[in-house]
N, C-alpha and C positions, 0 to 999 in steps of 0.2 A: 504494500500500500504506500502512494505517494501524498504526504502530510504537504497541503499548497495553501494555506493559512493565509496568503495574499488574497486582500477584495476585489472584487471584480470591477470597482470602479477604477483601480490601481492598474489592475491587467488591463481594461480598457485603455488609459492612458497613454502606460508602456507600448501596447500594438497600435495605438494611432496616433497620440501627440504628446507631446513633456505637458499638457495642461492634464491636472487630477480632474478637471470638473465634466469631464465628456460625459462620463454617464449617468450624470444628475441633470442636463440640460437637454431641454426637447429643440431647442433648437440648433441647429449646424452650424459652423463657422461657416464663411460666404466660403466661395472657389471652390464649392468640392463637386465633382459630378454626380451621376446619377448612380452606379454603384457606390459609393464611398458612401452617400445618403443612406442606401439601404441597409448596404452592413452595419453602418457604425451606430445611423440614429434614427431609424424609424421606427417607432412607436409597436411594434413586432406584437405584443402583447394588449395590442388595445380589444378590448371584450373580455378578455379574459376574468372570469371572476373571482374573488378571495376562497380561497379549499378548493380548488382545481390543483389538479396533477397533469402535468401534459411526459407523454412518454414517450422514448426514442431507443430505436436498435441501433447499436453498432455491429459492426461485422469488421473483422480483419485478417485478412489473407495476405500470407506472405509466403516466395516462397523458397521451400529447402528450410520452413522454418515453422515453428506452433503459430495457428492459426484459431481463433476466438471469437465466439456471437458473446454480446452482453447487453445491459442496459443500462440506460439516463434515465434521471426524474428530474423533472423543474417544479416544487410547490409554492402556489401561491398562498403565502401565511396573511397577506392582508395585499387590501388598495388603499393606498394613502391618496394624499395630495393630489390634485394636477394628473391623476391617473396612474402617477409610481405604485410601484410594485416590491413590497417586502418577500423575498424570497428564498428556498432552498434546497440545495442540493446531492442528490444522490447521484454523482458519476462516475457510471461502473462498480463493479464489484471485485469482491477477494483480492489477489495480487494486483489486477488493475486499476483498484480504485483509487481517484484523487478528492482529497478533502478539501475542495474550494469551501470560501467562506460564506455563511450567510449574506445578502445581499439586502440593501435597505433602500428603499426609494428611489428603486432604479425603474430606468426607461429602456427599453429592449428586450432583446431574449442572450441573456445569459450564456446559453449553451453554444454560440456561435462563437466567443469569446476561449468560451472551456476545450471545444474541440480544438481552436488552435493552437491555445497554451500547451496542451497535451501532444501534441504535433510537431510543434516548435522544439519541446522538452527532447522529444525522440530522438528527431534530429541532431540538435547538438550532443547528446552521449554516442550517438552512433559514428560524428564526424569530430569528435572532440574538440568541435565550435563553439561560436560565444552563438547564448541566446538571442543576444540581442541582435548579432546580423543579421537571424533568422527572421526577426519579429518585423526586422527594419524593409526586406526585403519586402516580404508579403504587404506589410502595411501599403510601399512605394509602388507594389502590381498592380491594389486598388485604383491608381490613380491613371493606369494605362492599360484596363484590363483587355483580355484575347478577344472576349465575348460578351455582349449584353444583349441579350433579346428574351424576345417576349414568345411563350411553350406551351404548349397543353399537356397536361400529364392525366393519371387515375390514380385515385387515391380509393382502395377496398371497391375498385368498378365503379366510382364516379368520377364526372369527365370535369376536370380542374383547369385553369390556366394560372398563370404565374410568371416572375422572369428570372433567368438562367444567366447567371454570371460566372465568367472562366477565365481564371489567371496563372500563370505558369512565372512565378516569381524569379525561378534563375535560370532562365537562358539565356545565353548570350553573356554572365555574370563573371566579372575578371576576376574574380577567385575562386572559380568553376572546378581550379584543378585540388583544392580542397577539400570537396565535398560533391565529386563525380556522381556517386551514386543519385545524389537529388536535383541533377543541373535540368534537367526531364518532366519534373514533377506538375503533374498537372491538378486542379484544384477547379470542380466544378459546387455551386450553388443556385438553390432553386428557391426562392423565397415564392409565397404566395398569400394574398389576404383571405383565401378558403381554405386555409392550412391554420387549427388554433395554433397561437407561439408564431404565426407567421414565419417557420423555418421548414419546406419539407424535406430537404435532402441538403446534405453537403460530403461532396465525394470528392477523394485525392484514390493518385494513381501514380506510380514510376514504373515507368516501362522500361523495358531491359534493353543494353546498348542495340541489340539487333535489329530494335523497335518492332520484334514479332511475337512479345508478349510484354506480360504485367510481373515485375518484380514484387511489388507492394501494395496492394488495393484494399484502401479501408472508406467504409460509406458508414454513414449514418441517417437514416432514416426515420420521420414521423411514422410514432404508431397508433398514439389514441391520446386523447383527452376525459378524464376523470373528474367529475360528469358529468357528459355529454354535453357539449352547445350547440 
């Protein structure tokens, strides 16, 4: 178990600006496009109501190597203010699990936040990296993502739309010869306002240098909200 006792207003920070106050503020700094909006500060959780549970699969495949399904919990303990949200977290289980901190009068969905910090972590023990180039990278892919459009998906057989953002943070990166194995990495997200948490997917993938398979394929996935909206 990984003990992550930092707040998510702090992780917020860290993955997108030296200001602590991003994740208490509904409003954006100007300049940013329409991805960086969605990740960082849309309101992801509006409806949501206080004792709601929204729940999420991961799956991770890797390979030549142990491969794992588990689960996320995001609970709503209360709606404060302006629509913030007092909340907490169950992410992952047994060896996997990280103790993110309770969350207080936040705006967002949490979990977008959490998958990357856990991502990011990976990364640097497996390339004996600094965190932080990892955080700084993705953060900067935001700003010139591969992809933004607009998808129709099905969620349990019903026909959804949503938009699909895709960023591949290190290619083309001058210290590529560092950290080879992730120069590849691609990073898809599917945000939608008929998805509760407004999160339905966010999927990474590294493909293998021959580029005719997947080294590392982890998704996470919407799977229900607790109860029902």
């Amino acid at each position: 178990m990984l003990k992550r006792s930092i707040s998510i207003v702090i992780l917020s920070a860290l993955l997108f600006t030296s200001t602590v106050a991003v994740a208490t503020k509904v409003l954006p700094p100007p300049k940013l496009n329409d991805a960086q909006k969605l990740v960082f500060f849309k309101d992801h959780l509006k409806g949501v109501p206080k004792g709601s549970r929204i729940d999420y699969g991961l799956k991770s495949v890797t390979k030549d190597a142990d491969s794992f399904s588990d689960n996320i919990e995001i609970k709503v303990i209360d709606v404060v203010a302006e629509g913030k949200r007092d909340l907490e977290f169950n992410f992952l289980t047994g060896s996997h699990h990280i103790d993110f901190s309770p969350a207080k009068a936040y705006t967002g969905n949490p979990v977008i936040i959490h998958f990357l910090e856990r991502d990011i972590s990976i990364m640097a023990k497996n390339t004996g990296g600094n965190i932080g180039f990892f955080r700084n990278r993705i953060r900067d892919s935001f700003a010139k993502p591969m992809v933004v459009r607009e998808i129709d998906f099905k969620l349990n057989g019903k026909a959804m739309s949503g938009t699909e953002i895709v960023i591949t943070p290190f290619v083309a990166d001058p210290y590529a010869e560092n950290f080879k194995l992730y120069v590849n990495k691609r990073y898809e997200f599917i945000f939608s306002d008929q998805v509760p948490g407004g999160v339905y997917r966010i999927h990474t993938k590294v493909p293998s240098d021959s580029g005719d398979g997947v080294l590392i394929d982890e998704e996470m996935i919407f799977r229900q909200i607790t109860p029902a909206i």
